[in-house]
N, C-alpha and C positions, 0 to 999 in steps of 0.2 A: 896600410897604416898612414902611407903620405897624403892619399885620398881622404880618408877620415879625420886627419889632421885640420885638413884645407877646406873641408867640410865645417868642422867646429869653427873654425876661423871666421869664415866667409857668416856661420850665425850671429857671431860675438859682435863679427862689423855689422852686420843688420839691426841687432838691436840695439847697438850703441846710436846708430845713426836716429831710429826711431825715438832712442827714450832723450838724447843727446845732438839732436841737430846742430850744424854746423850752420854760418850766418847764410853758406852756397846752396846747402842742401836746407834751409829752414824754410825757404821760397819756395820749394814746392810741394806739391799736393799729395799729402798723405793720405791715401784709399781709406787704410784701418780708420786713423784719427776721425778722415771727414766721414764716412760712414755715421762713428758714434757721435759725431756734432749733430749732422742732422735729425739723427733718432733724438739726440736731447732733445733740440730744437724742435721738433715736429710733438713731441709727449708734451713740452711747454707750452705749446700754442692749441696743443690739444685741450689741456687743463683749462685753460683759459675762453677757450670755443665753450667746453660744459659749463662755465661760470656766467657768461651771457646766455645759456639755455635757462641756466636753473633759475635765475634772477627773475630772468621774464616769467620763467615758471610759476614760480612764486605769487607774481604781483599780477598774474592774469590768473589763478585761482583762489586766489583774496580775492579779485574784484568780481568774480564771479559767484564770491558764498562757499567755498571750498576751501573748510582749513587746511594746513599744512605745517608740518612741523617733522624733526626729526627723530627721529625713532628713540623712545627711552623702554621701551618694554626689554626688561632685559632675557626673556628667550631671546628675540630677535636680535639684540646686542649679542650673547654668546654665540648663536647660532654663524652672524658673519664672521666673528675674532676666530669659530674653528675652523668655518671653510677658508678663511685667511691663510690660516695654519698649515692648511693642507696642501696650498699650492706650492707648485714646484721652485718659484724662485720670489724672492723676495717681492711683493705688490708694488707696482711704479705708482700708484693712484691712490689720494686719500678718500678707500670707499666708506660710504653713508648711506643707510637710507632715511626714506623720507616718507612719509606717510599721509597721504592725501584721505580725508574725508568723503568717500564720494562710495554710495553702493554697489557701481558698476565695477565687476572684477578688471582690473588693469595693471601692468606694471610698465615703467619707462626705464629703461638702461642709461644713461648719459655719459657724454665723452666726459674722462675725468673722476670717474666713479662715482658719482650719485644713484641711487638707483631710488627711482618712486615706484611705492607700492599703494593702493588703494586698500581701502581697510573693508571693499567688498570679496577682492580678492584673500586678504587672512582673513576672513569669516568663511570664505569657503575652505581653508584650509585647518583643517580641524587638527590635524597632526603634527609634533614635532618634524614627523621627516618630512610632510609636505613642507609646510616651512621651510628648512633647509633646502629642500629642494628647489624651490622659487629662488632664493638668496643664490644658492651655488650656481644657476642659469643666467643670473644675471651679472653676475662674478664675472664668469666666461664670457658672457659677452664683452664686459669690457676690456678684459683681461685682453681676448682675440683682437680688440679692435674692431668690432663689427658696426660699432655708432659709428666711428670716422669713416671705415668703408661703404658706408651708407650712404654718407653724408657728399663723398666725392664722388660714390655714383650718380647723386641727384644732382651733383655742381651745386653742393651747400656750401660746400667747404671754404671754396674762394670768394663767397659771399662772407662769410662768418670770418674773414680774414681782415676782409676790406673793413667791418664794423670794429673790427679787434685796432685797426691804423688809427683811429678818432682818436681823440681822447674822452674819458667819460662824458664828460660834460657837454659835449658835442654829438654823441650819439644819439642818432633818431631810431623813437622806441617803435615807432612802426616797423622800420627794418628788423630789429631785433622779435617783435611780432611775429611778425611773415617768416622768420628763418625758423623759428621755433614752431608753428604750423606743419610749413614742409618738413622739418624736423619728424615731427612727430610721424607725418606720413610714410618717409622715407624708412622709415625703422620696420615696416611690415616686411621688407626684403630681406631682412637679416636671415641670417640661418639659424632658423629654429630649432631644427634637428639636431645640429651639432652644437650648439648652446647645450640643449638636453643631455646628450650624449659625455658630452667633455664634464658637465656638472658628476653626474653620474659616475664616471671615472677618476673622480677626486676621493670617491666615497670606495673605491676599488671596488665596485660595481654590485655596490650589498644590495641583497635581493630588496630587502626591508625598504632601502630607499626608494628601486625602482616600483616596487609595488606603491608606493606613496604615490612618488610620481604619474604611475598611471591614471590611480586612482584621483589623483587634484585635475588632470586631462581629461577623463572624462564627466568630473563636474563642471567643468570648463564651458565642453562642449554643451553640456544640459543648460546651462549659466548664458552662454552666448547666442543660443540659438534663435530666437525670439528676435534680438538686434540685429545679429550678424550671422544670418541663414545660408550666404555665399563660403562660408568658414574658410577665409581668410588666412584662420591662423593657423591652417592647414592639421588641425587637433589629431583626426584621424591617423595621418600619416607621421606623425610623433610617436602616438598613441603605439602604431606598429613597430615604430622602432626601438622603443622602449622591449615592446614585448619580444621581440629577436633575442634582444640583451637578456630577458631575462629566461628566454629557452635554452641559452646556450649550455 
């Protein structure tokens, strides 16, 4: 009992100290607190890393003849507000997509939740679940983090940091150019599979979806081959792991 006493005790002082610091104990470094500072701090600077992709995004597919704008179809509105829904903890990110005029099937994830879709690729998605499908893979990516991780495997990141220190008016659009290029490259290393996978188990692994899925994968494959014959996007081995999912 005296033990479990000096047990409760010994909590009551830990959290007091934590939610109630003292001026002795205010000076030093709270593990919990700075953990979630930095998380703030890193999703803030993340936001703001997406906001110079998108911009430049933007105004180098204007000046190329490629409209852009954001999605009002409202399948495509319901369809993100329910994969919203579905995720397990509140969205840190305010996602959008975006919808680029351009035939070649594409989609771009961005740090911060933007996601571009090409209106080559919903043309080949004839389906509500394919659609969903596509939205809920790109969810997961950003959800995961997989643009920043990307981004700091290629050493974008502390590039995209230093343009973030300028002030607007002072940034060179060349740099933001160039990071948005390698941007774009860098994002082939994502993990594909587990984007697929993670989308897929939002939906508690309805066959219906996966069969979508597969089926948008292998017009992918028909759709890319032509351009990108090294496939890249490694379709096939998606393709297989979808189909595991749905022997199970």
């Amino acid at each position: 009992m005296k033990f479990q006493k000096n047990c409760c005790i010994a909590g009551t002082l830990f959290l007091l100290i934590l939610l109630f610091p003292s001026q002795g104990t205010a000076q030093m470094k709270n593990p919990i607190s700075t953990f979630f500072s930095n998380l703030l701090d890193e999703t803030q600077a993340e936001v703001a890393v997406g906001e110079i992709l998108e911009d430049t995004f933007r105004k180098e597919s204007a000046l190329h003849g490629n409209e852009n704008s954001i999605a009002t179809d409202a399948e495509i509105i319901q369809g993100l507000s329910d994969i919203l829904a579905l995720l397990p903890a509140k969205p840190q990110y305010n996602f959008r997509v975006m919808i680029l005029k351009n035939p070649i099937p594409g989609e771009i994830p961005f740090p911060g939740g933007l996601i571009v879709l090409t209106s080559g690729l919903l043309e080949l998605a004839s389906s509500k679940e394919e659609k969903n499908f596509i939205l809920a893979r790109n969810v997961m990516h950003i959800s995961l983090r997989h643009p920043l991780t990307a981004m700091k495997r290629e050493s974008l990141y502390a590039r995209a940091l230093k343009i973030l220190k300028k002030p607007i008016a002072k940034r060179d659009q060349n740099d933001a150019l160039t990071l948005l290029q390698d941007y774009i490259k860098a994002i082939s290393i994502m993990d594909q599979q587990r984007a697929d996978r993670e989308a897929i188990q939002l939906f508690q692994n309805n066959p219906q979806i996966v069969e979508a899925a597969i089926k948008l994968l292998e017009k992918c494959t028909k759709a890319f081959w032509a351009a990108l014959p090294w496939d890249w996007h490694d379709f096939s081995g998606r393709i297989e792991s979808l189909k595991a999912i749905l022997n199970k």
